[in-house]
C-alpha positions, 0 to 999 in steps of 0.5 A: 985612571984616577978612582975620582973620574968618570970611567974608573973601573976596579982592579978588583972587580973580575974582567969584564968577560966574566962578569959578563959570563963570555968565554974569552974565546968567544969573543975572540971569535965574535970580533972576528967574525961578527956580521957572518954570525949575527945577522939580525939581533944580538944578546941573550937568549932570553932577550932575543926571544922576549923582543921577537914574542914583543914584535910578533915573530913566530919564530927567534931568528938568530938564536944558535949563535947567541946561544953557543957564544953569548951563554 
């Protein structure tokens, strides 16, 4: 792709796993195994916890897979 079009992403930029800091092999896992892990929200810890706290949850479904494959 050209570096003038919308969408050009750096070759000298690390992948997009590291930058996002997820083991290869837990995307590997997560997009085979998605909805059997997940079954409300998704994303970080922090995130998680700051958006049940916001809707008034008492406790923070889904954090352990969160935590083991999206830290």
């Amino acid at each position: 792709m050209r570096d003038d079009k919308r969408g050009f992403i750096n070759n000298e930029l690390p992948s997009i796993l590291n930058r996002l800091n997820i083991e290869p092999k837990h995307w590997y896992y997560m997009t085979q195994h998605f909805e059997s892990q997940f079954k409300g929200f998704v994303g970080s810890a922090y995130k998680l916890k700051q958006t049940c706290k916001a809707l008034g949850y008492i406790r923070t479904p889904g954090l352990k897979p969160c935590l083991k494959l999206l830290t």
